[in-house]
N, C-alpha and C positions, 0 to 999 in steps of 0.2 A: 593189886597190879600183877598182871602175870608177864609171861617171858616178851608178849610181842608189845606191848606196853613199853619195860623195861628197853629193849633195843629200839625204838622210837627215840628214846630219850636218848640214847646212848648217840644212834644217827645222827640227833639232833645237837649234839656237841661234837662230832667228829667230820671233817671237811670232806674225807676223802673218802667215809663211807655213802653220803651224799651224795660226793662227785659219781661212784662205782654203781649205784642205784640209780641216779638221773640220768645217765649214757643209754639206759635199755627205755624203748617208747612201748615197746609189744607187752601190753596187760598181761599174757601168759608167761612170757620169760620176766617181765620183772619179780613176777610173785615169785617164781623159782630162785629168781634171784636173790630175793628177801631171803628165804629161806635159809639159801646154801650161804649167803654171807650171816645171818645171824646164829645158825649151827658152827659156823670158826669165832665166830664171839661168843662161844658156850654160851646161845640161847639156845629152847629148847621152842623153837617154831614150826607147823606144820607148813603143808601146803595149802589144806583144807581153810584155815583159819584165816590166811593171807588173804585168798579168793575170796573168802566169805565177807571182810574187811574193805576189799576194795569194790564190791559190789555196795556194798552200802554205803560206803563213801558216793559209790556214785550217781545212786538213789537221793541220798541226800542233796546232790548238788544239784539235779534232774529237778528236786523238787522246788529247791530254791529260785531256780530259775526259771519253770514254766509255767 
């Protein structure tokens, strides 16, 4: 499991990181987002990696559905 893993789960128990992540719609600033809020939870996440994640997330659902 590495760091952006680890802060998933961490998100995923916490309300208000949640909350702080769901407020940004723009695909480019949330992944910045990620980033700069999981770097103050001493995770160690890039930007590259983010990006790279949520493209395949979004691959994946593209495929699901068409």
């Amino acid at each position: 499991m590495d760091d952006l893993d680890r802060f998933r789960l961490r998100v995923l128990g916490d309300a208000d990181l949640r909350r702080r992540l769901q407020e940004e719609a723009d695909p480019t600033r949330f992944a910045v987002r990620v980033v700069a809020l999981a770097h103050v939870e001493g995770y160690d996440v890039d930007l590259g990696t983010v990006r790279a994640e949520l493209d395949d997330a979004r691959h994946r659902w593209l495929a699901r559905w068409i």
